[in-house]
N, C-alpha and C positions, 0 to 999 in steps of 0.2 A: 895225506896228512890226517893223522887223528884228531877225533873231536877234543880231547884236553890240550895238544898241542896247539890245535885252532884256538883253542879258548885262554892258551895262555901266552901267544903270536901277539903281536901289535897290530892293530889297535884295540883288537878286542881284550887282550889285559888290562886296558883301563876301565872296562867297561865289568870286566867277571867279579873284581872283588865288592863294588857300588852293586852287584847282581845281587850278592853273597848276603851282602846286606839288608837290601832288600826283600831276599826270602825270608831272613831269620828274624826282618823286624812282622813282617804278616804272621809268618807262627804265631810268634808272641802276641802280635793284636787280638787273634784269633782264639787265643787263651786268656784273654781280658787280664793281659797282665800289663800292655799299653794302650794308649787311645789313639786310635785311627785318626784324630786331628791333633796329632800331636804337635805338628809343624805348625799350625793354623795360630794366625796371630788376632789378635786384636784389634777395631775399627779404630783408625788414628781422629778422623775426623768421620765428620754426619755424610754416610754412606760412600766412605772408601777404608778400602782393608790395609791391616796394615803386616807389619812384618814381611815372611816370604811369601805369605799370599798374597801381598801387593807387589811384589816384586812377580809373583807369576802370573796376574790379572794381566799388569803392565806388557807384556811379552804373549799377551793371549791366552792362557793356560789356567784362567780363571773358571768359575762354575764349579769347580769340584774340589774335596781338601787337598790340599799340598803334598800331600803321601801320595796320594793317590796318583797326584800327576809327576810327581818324580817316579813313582814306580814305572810307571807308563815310560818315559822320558830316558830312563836307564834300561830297561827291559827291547825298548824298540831298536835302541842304539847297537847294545850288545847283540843283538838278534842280525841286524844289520851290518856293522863290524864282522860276525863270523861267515857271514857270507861272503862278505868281499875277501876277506882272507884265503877263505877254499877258493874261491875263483883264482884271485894270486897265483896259488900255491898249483893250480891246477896248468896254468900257464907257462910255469918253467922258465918264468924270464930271469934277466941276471941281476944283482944284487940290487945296484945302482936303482934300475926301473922298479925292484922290487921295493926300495925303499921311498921310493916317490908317490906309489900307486897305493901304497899301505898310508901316506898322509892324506891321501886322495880319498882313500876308504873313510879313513875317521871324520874327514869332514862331511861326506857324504852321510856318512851315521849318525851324526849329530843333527844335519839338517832335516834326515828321515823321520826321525824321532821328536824333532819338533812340529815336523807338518803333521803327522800322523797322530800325533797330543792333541795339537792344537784343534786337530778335526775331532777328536773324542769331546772335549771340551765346548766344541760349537754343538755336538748333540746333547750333549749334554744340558748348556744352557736354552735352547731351543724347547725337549721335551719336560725342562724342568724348568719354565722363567720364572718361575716366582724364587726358586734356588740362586738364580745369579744376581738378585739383588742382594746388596749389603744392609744386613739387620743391625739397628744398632742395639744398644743398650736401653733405651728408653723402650722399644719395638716390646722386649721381649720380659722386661720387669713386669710382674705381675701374674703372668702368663706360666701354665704348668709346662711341666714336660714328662719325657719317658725314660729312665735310666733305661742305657744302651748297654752298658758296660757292666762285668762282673759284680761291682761293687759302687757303691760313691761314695768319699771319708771327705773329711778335711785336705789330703792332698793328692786323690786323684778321683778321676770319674767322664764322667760325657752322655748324656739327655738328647734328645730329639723331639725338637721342637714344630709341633703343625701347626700351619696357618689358618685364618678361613677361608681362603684362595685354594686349600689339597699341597701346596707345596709343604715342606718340612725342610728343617734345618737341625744341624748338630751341633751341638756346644761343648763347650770344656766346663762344668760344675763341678762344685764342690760344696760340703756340709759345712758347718758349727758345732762345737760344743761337743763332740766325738760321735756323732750322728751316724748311722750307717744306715746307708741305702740298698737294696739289693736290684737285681737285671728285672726290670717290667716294672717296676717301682712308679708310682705317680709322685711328682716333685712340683712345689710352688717357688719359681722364680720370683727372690725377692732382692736381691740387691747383683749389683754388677763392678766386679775391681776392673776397672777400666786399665790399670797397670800389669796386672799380671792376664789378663786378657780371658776371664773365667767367671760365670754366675755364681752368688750363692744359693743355695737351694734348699728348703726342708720339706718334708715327709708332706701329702695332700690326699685328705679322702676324695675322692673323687665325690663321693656321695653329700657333699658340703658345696659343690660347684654348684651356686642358683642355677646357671645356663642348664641343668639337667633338671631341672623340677620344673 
């Protein structure tokens, strides 16, 4: 069996075009033309996440953005899927067995792909704990950060924010007023839409921060 054949065989076809996906949305991140927390929701209540990051915390997959763990999540799946397929395929059993061992496989893939997240996720929160706390909005008002991202306007952008613990955290910010930010940019966190789940932010000398004089 050929690898496109493999790749587009069951189970691993539900896994190639979510692959597909996920290559073309890191291009793009990677070209600051999305934010890498894109998926990342907003804190519902004082120190729990909301959105699909609570929904991925809940299931263990917490500590890291929500892209990041679906990448991971579909990337292991598909990786696992095509092995069990070659293996299938290499066996020469008959249709019947083949279609029972192919259900066998997906569930097997899916389970892979969560243990193997979920262990990314525990180093994660481990060499980064000040990471897997939940920041809220009060945490981070007032406090600068670092455009991440190409640009930051009114409706798109992402900052990174350090503690005095050494950890850091990213955010979704955005301007006022038609502001623009450029990547290394210093930003003063001054307001938080708890609804759309994004800081406001504008332009900060750095050389205006008392804490440096």
């Amino acid at each position: 069996m050929g690898f496109f054949d493999a790749a587009l065989a069951f189970p691993t076809v539900l896994f190639s075009v979510p692959l597909l996906v996920v290559v073309a949305y890191w291009l793009t991140a990677l070209a600051g033309v999305l934010d890498i927390g894109l998926l990342d929701g907003g804190a519902e209540a004082e120190g729990s996440p909301g959105g699909l990051t609570g929904v991925l915390t809940a299931v263990g997959l917490g500590g890291m953005p929500a892209t990041v763990a679906l990448s991971l999540l579909t990337a292991f799946a598909w990786f696992t899927a095509l092995a069990g397929v070659v293996v299938i395929e290499s066996l020469g059993l008959s249709t019947p067995v083949v279609v029972i061992a192919s259900v066998l496989v997906l569930v097997i893939a899916v389970m892979v792909a969560w243990g193997v997240t979920s262990g990314v996720a525990v180093g994660v929160r481990r060499l980064l704990p000040g990471s897997a706390r939940v920041r809220t909005g009060h945490d981070l008002v007032g406090r600068t950060c670092t455009v991440r991202t190409g640009r930051v306007d009114d409706g798109f952008g992402q900052g990174e924010v350090v503690f005095d613990d050494g950890s850091s955290m990213t955010v979704q910010v955005r301007t006022i007023g038609g502001e623009l930010l450029s990547s290394g940019d210093t930003a003063l966190i001054f307001d938080h839409d708890t609804e759309a789940g994004f800081y406001r932010v504008s332009r900060f000398d750095p050389a205006l921060d008392p804490g440096d004089t």
